[in-house]
N, C-alpha and C positions, 0 to 999 in steps of 0.2 A: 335429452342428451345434447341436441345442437344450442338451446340455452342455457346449459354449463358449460359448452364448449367456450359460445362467445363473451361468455363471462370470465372465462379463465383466463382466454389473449387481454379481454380489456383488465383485469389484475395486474398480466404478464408490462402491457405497456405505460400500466398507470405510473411504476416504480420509477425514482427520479436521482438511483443511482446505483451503483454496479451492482454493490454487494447483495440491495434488494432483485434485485433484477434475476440473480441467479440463486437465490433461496423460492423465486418467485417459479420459476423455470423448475426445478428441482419438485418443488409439490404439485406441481401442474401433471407433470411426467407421472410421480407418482400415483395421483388421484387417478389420469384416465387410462392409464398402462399397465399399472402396476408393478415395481419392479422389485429384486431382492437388495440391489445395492443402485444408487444412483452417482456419481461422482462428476465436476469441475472440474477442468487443469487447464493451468493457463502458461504459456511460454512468456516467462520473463525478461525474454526480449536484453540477456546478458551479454555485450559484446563479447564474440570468440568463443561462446561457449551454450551450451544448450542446459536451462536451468529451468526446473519445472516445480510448478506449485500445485499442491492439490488443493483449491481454495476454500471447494466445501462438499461436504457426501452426508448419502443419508444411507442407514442400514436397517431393512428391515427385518426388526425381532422375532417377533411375534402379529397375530394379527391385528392388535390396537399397538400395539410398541416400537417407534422408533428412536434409531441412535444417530444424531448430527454430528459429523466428524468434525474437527479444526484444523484450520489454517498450517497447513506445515509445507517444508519443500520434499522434493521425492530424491533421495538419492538415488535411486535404480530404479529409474523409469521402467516399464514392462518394451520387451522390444515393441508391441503391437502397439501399445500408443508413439513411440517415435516414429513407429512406422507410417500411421496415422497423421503425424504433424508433416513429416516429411512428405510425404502424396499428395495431401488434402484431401486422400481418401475415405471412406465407411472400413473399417478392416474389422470383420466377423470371424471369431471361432469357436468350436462345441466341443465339450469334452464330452467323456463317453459316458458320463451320468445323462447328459442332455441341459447340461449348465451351460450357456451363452453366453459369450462377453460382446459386447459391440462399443466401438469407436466412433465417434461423430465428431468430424474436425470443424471448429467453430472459426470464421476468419473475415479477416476485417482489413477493408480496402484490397479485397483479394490475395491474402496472405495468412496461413494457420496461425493464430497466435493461442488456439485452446484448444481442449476436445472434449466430448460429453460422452464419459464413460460410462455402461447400461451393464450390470449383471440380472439375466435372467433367466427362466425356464425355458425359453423359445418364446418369440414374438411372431402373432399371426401378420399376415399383410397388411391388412388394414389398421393395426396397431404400429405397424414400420414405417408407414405412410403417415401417420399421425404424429410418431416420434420426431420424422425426418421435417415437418412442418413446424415441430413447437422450437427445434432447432434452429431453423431457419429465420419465422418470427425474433428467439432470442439475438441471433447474430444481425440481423437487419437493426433491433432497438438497441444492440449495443453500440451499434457502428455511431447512434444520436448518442448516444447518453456518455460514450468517450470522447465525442468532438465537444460534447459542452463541459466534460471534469479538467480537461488537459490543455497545458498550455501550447499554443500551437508551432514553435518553436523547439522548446527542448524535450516535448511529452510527459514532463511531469506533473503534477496535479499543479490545477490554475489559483487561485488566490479564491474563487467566487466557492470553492469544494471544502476550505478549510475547518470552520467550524462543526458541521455535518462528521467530518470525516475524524477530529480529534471525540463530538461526543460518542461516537461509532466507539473507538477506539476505547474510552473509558470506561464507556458500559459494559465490553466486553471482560475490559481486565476485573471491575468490580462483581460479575457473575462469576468470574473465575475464582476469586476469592471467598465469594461465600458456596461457592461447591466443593474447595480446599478441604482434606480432613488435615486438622490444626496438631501439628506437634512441637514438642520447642524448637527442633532447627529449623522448620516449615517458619515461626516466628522469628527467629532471628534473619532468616534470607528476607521476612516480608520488611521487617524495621529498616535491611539496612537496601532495601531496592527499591523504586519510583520511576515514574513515567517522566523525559524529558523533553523538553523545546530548545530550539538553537536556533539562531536567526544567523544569518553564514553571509557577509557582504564582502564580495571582490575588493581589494584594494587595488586602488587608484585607477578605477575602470573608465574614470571618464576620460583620462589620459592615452591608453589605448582607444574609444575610438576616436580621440582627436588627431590622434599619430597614424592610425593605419587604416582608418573610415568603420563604416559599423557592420560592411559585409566581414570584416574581421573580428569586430566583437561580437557576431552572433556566432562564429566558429568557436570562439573563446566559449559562448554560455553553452552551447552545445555539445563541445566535447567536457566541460566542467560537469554537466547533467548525465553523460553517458560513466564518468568516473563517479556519481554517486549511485549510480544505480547498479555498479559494478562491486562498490565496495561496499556499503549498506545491506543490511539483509530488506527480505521481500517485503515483512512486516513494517518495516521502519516507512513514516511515510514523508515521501517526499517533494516539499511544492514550490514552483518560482512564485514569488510574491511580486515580479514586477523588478524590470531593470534586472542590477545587478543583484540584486536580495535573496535569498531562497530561504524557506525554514523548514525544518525538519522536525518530525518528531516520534522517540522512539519508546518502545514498549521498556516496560520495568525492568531497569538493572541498577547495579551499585552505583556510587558515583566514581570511586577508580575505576569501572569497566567504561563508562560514557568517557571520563578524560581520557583514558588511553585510546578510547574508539578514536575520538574527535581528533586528535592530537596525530595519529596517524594517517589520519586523509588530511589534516593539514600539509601532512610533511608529503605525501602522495603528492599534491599539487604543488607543492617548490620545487620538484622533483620532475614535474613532467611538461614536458617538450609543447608548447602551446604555438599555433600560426603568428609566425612574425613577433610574439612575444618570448625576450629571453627568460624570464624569470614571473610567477604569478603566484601572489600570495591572498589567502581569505585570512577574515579577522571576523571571530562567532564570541558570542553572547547565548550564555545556557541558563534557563530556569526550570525547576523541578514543577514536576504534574500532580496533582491530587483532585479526586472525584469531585473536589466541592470546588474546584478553581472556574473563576469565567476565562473564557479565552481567552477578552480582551487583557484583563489584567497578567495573564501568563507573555503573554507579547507584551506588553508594555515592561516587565520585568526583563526578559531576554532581550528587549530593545535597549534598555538602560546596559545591561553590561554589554551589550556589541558597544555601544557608543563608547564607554569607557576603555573599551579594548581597543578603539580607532583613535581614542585622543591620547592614549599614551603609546604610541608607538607603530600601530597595525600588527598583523600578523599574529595576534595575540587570540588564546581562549580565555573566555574569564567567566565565571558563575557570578548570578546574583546574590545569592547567598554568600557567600565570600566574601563579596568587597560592601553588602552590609556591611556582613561581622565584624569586619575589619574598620567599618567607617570610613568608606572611602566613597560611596555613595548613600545618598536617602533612601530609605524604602518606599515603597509607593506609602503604606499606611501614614508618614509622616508628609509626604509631597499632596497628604488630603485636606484639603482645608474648604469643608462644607458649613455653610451658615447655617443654623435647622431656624432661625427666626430672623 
């Protein structure tokens, strides 16, 4: 027993980023607990408002069968988890079956920002004692494993997380699609939706901090990061690449849903009140995602239309595929010019 045990924290700590970290936490609980439902939720940390994700759950079936839940946000949180985030307290209660729910608020730099939701039959002591430990292990290794994903400025994902986190993202979408039962409108939403990247660079950032120093441009990058993580959904992921640069990149939808998305946080930011700055415009560059794409080249593609959207104008969205089609830029396949002798 004490050498499963220490095998399971060193599993728990081997993981080398969130997502594993709490699928890691989740079978652990289960293996030495046993429980009927296990659940993650994490506070999305949305200014002015209390938005919550359920990030991942397991439910148990049967006694070899379980079901992994996905990623969604919670409209109607249960009072007892707000109550939960709000306290930083454990908040226990049993219906008169002798069903148990229990709350474990998970926090970081001493602040709730999750809670580890337990359905069960009744938990003896010694199994509460061991809960409340693999708890504490997970919130200790996450407090490392968020200081090394996040940029230490605006908190969104750092530039070193990228690749990791877009093949995370693809693999997921490509399991989702071969679990799909296929019918023709199921193929026509798949034809006409795709995974996107935007590369989103400040115009004329280096002017603001030559004008007002760069304790005011970090006000600038700060509150620009808090209005994408306001108006982005949870899924969508989003990282400073350094300076002014950020890229984004979002789970499958049409491409009139990405314009209109992109197009309305542009206008969001001409629109809002920045330190010492009257007026602030971004100028993005989009390229479409597909399972066989490398990263570099999906960047290199959304770098070429940001560029082109900076040298005709700023303030501008432009797809790469577009100003192919249109001829108004190379595509990477023609800017290739490899010798094989």
């Amino acid at each position: 027993m004490q050498e499963e045990l220490l095998n399971s924290v060193i599993k728990i700590t081997k993981t080398r980023d969130i997502d594993s970290l709490e699928y890691s936490l989740i079978s652990t609980i289960q293996e030495f607990i046993g429980c009927d439902e296990i659940a993650v939720y994490k506070d999305l940390a949305v200014p002015g408002e209390l938005t919550l994700e359920l990030s991942l759950s397991l439910k148990h079936i049967s006694k070899r069968e379980f079901e992994w839940g996905e990623r969604k946000i919670i409209k109607e949180p249960s009072s007892e988890l707000i109550s939960c985030l709000q306290s930083a307290c454990i908040i226990t209660v049993q219906s008169s079956s002798g069903i148990e729910k229990r709350w474990i608020p998970i926090n970081l730099h001493d602040r709730p920002v999750g809670a580890i939701e337990i359905v069960s039959k009744g938990l003896k002591s010694a199994d509460q004692v061991l809960l409340n430990a693999f708890c504490r292990i997970f919130e200790n290794y996450l407090t490392i494993l968020h200081e090394n994903e996040r940029d230490k400025l605006t908190g969104l994902l750092n530039r070193q997380t990228f690749e990791s986190k877009l093949k995370q993202l693809v693999e997921k979408q490509v399991l989702k699609q071969n679990r799909t039962v296929w019918t023709d409108d199921n193929r026509k939403k798949q034809q006409n939706a795709c995974s996107w990247l935007a590369i989103m660079d400040i115009d004329h950032f280096k002017r603001v901090n030559d004008t007002y120093g760069h304790v005011c441009g970090d006000e600038v990058l700060l509150l620009l990061a808090q209005k994408m993580r306001h108006y982005f959904r949870a899924s969508d992921l989003l990282f400073r690449f350094g300076g002014e640069e950020f890229v984004l990149v979002f789970e499958p939808t049409s491409l009139e849903s990405i314009k209109s998305k992109m197009e309305g946080f542009m206008e969001l930011i001409r629109t809002t009140h920045f330190p010492f700055v009257k007026t602030l415009t971004v100028s993005v560059g989009m390229s479409p995602i597909s399972p066989y794409d490398f990263p570099i080249n999906v960047l290199e593609q959304a770098d070429k239309a940001l560029y082109f959207a900076k040298d005709s104008g700023r303030d501008r969205l432009c797809f790469y595929d577009e100003l192919v089609a249109n001829n108004l830029i190379a595509s990477n396949q023609d800017d290739t010019d490899i010798d094989l002798f």
